[in-house]
C-alpha positions in Angstrom: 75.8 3.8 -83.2 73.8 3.6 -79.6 71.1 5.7 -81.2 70.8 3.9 -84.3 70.8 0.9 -82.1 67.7 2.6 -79.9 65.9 3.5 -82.9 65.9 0.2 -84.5 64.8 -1.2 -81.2 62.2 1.3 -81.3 61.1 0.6 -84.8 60.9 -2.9 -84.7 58.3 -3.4 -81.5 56.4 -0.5 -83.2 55.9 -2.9 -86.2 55.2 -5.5 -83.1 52.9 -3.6 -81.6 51.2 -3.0 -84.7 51.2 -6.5 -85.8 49.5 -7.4 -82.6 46.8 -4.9 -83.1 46.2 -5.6 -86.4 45.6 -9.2 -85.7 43.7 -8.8 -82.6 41.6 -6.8 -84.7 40.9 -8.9 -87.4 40.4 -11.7 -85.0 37.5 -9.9 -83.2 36.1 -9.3 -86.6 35.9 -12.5 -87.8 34.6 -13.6 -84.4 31.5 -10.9 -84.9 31.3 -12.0 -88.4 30.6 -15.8 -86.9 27.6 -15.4 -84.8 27.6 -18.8 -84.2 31.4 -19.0 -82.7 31.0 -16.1 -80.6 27.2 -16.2 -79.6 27.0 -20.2 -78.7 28.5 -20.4 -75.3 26.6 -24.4 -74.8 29.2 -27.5 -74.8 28.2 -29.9 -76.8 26.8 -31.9 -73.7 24.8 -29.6 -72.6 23.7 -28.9 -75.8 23.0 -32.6 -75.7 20.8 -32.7 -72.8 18.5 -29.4 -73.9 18.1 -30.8 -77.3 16.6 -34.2 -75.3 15.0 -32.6 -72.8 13.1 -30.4 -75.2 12.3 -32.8 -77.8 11.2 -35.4 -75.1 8.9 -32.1 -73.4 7.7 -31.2 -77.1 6.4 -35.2 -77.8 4.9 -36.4 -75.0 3.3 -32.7 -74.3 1.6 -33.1 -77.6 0.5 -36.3 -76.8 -0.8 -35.5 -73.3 -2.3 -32.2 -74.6 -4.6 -33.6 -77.5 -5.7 -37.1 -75.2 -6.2 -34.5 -72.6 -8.6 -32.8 -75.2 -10.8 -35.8 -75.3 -11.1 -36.6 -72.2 -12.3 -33.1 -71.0 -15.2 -33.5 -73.6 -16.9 -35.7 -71.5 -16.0 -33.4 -68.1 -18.2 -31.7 -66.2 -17.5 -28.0 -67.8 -19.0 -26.6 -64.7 -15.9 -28.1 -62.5 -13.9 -25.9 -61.0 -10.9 -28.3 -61.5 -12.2 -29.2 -65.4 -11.6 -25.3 -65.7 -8.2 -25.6 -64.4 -6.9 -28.9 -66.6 -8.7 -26.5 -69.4 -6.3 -23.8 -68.9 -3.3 -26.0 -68.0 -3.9 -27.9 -71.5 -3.6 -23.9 -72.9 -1.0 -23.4 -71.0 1.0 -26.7 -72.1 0.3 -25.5 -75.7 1.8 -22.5 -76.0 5.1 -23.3 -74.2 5.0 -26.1 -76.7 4.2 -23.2 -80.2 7.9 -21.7 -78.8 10.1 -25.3 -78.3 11.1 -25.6 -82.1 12.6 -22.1 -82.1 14.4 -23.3 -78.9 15.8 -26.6 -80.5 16.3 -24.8 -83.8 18.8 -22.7 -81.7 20.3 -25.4 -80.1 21.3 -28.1 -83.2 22.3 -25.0 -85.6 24.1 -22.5 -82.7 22.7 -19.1 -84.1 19.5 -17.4 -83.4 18.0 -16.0 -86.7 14.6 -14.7 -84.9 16.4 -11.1 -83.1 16.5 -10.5 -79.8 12.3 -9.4 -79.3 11.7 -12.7 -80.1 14.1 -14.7 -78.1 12.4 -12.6 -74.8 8.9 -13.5 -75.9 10.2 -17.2 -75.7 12.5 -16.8 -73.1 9.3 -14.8 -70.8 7.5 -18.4 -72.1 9.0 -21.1 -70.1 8.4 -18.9 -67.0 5.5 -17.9 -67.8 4.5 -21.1 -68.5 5.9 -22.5 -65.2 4.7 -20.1 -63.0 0.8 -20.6 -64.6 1.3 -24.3 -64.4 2.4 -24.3 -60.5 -0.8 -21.6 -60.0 -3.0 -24.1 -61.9 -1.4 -27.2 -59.5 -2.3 -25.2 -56.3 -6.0 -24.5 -57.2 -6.8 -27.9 -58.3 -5.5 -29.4 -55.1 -6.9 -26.7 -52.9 -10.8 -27.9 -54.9 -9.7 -31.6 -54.4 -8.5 -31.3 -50.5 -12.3 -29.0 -49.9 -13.8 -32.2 -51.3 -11.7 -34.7 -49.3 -12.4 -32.9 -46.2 -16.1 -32.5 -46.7 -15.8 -28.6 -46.1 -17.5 -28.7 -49.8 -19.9 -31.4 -51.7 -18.5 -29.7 -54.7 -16.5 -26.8 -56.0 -18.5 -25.8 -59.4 -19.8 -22.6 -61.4 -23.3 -21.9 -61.8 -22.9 -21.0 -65.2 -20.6 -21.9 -68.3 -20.3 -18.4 -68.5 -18.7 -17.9 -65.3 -16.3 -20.7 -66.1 -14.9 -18.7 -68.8 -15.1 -15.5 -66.9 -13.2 -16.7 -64.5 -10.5 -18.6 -67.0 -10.5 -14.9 -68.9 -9.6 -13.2 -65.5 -6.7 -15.1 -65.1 -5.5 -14.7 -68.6 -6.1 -11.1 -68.5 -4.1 -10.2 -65.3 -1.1 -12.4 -67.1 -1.2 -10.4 -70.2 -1.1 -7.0 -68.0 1.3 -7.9 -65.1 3.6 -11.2 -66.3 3.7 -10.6 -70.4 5.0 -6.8 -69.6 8.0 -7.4 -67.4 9.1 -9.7 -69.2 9.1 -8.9 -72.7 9.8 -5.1 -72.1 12.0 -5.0 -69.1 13.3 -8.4 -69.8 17.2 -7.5 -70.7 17.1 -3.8 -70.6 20.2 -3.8 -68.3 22.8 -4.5 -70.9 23.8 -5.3 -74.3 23.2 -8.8 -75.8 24.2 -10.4 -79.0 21.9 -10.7 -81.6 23.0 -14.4 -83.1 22.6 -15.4 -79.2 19.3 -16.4 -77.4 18.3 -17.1 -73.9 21.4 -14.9 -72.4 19.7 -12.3 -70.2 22.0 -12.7 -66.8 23.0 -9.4 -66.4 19.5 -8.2 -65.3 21.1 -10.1 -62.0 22.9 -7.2 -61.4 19.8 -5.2 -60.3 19.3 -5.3 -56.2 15.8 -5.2 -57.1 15.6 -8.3 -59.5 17.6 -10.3 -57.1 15.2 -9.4 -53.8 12.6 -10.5 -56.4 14.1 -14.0 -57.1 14.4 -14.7 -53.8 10.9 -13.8 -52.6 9.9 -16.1 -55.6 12.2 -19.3 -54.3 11.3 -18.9 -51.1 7.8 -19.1 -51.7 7.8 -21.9 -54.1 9.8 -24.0 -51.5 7.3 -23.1 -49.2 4.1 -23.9 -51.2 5.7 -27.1 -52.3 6.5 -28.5 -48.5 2.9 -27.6 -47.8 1.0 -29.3 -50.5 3.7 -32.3 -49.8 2.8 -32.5 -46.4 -0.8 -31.9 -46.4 -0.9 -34.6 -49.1 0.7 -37.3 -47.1 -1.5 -36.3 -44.2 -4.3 -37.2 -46.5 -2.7 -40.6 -48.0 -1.8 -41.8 -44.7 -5.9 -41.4 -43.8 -7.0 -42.8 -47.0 -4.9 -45.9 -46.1 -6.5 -46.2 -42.7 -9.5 -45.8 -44.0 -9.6 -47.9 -46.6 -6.7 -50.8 -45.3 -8.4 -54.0 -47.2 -9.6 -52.3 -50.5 -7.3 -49.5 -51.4 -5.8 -50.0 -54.5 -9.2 -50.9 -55.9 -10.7 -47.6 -54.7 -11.7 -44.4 -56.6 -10.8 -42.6 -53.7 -7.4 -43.9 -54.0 -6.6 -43.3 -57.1 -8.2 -39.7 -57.4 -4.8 -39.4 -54.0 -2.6 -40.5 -56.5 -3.3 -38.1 -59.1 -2.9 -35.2 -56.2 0.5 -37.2 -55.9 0.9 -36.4 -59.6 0.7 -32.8 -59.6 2.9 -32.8 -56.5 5.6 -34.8 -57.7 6.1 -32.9 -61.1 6.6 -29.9 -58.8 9.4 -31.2 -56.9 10.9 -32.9 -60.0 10.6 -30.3 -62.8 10.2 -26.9 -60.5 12.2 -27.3 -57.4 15.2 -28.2 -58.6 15.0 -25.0 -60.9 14.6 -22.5 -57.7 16.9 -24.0 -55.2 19.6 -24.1 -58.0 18.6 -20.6 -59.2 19.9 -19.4 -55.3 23.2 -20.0 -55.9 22.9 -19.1 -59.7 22.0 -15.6 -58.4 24.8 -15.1 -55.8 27.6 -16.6 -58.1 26.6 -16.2 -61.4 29.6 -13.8 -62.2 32.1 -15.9 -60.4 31.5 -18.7 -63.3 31.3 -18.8 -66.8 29.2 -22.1 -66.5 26.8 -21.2 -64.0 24.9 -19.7 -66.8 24.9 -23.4 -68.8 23.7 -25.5 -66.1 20.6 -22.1 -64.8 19.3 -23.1 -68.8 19.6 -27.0 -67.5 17.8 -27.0 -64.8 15.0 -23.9 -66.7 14.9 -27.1 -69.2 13.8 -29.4 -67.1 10.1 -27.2 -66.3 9.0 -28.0 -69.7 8.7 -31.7 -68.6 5.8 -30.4 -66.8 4.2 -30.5 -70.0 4.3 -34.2 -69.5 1.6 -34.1 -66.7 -0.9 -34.5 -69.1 0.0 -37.7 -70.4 0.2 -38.6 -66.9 -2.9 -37.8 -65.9 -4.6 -39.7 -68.9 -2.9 -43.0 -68.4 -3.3 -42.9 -64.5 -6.9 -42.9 -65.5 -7.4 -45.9 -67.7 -8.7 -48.6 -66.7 -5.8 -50.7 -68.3 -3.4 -49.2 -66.0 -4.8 -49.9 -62.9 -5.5 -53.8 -64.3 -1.7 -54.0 -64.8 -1.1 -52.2 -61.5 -3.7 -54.7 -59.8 -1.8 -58.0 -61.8 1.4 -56.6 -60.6 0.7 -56.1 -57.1 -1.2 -59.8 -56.9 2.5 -61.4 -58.1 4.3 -59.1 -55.6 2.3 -60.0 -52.7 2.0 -63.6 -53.7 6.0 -64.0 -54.2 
């Protein structure tokens, strides 16, 4: 009776075991068969906020791109700086080509374009940032020459050197930056295919991480020079120019340096001091990985510089600034 007993026993959490099996297996099954459930790691509100982010990046980039496009027809196209707002407008536009297979990810949960795709517009946004900060830093480097009268002006001699020059640059992208990152970029493990934009594993590499810190450390450095020089310079201006400074040129062409620096700090910075503590605890949480593609988000507004630029320009905005700072300093 004891070993029909034990046998029974035995029996029944075989059946349990098997069971168990079973439905873990068809659980994992149905989970592979759903790209979307298994692949879509976002909540909805951060879903929420890429989908804004990207669509706000993706609008007024357009805009600022094509009024852009206008106003560098009547340019100098010899400028050093015209080159550089030439490129950045490039730039601007293809990060832009790749946002509606981004939001097309985000509002449907499954990417549909395979994995060489998602790198070539994963590689984008840093590529795109990286091009836009170089693009920053040479236009104020022209701009500060000027200021401090170590150069009348910074120009080519030819329009054929211009493009030389704007080739250069483009060239040494497509053989150094456009490389590692499409072909190296998520070599280190396996990814889903219905998933996009999930490439944190590379992380694991001593290399990659030395090379991420190198990188934030000399952004963060870049950026407190170019702030500080640039107050330096506003301080002067001000000085100089104490009873007629918001009506002139000199001014204003200051602010627009402000421009370039202040998209740094807002849409960069806060990407590369995050991305420090993203590297060092990025396997400790599951939602580290959620708020790294936040903060990547928030580079495209860069795009917005543009539309900045143009409007900082008119001569309707600095009428309205003028009206508004007679009713401040008369109340």
């Amino acid at each position: 009776m004891r070993r029909l007993q034990i046998w029974t026993d035995h029996k029944v959490s075989w059946w349990e075991n098997m069971y168990k099996e079973n439905f873990r297996n068809m659980t994992e099954e149905n989970i592979a068969s759903n790209g979307s459930f298994s692949a879509f790691a976002y909540t909805n509100t951060t879903r929420a906020i890429l989908i804004t982010v990207y669509s706000v990046a993706f609008a007024g980039g357009g805009i600022g791109s094509t009024a852009m496009s206008f106003v560098l027809v009547k340019m100098n196209s010899l400028s050093v700086t015209t080159t550089a707002i030439i490129n950045l407008v490039v730039v601007h536009g293809l990060l832009l080509l790749t946002v509606p297979f981004r939001l097309h990810y985000y509002v449907n949960k499954e990417w549909i374009f395979h994995i060489p795709f998602c790198k070539m517009v994963s590689a984008m946004v840093h590529i795109h940032m990286y091009l836009t900060f170089l693009f920053y830093v040479i236009t104020l480097v022209i701009r500060w020459l000027v200021f401090f009268q170590w150069k009348d002006k910074v120009e080519f001699y030819r329009k054929l050197h211009a493009i030389a020059a704007s080739v250069a640059v483009w060239v040494i992208v497509i053989i150094f930056m456009v490389p590692v990152f499409c072909i190296q970029y998520g070599r280190s493990g396996t990814y889903d295919d219905k998933a996009c934009f999930k490439f944190h594993k590379e992380l694991k590499q001593d290399s990659v991480k030395i090379l991420n810190y190198l990188i934030i450390a000399a952004v963060a450095l870049i950026t407190s020079v170019l702030l500080g020089l640039q107050i330096f310079i506003l301080v002067k201006v001000s000085r100089k120019l104490s009873t007629s400074l918001w009506s002139h040129q000199e001014f204003w062409a200051q602010v627009k340096n402000l421009i370039f620096i202040c998209v740094i700090i807002i849409c960069f910075l806060p990407y590369h001091l995050f991305r420090a503590y993203y590297i060092k605890y990025v396997s400790d949480s599951e939602h580290l990985e959620s708020y790294n593609e936040v903060f990547l988000s928030l580079t495209s507004l860069s795009c917005l510089d543009l539309l900045f630029f143009v409007l900082s320009g008119s001569r309707l905005f600095k009428q309205k600034f003028g009206m508004l700072r007679s009713r401040l300093s008369c109340c």
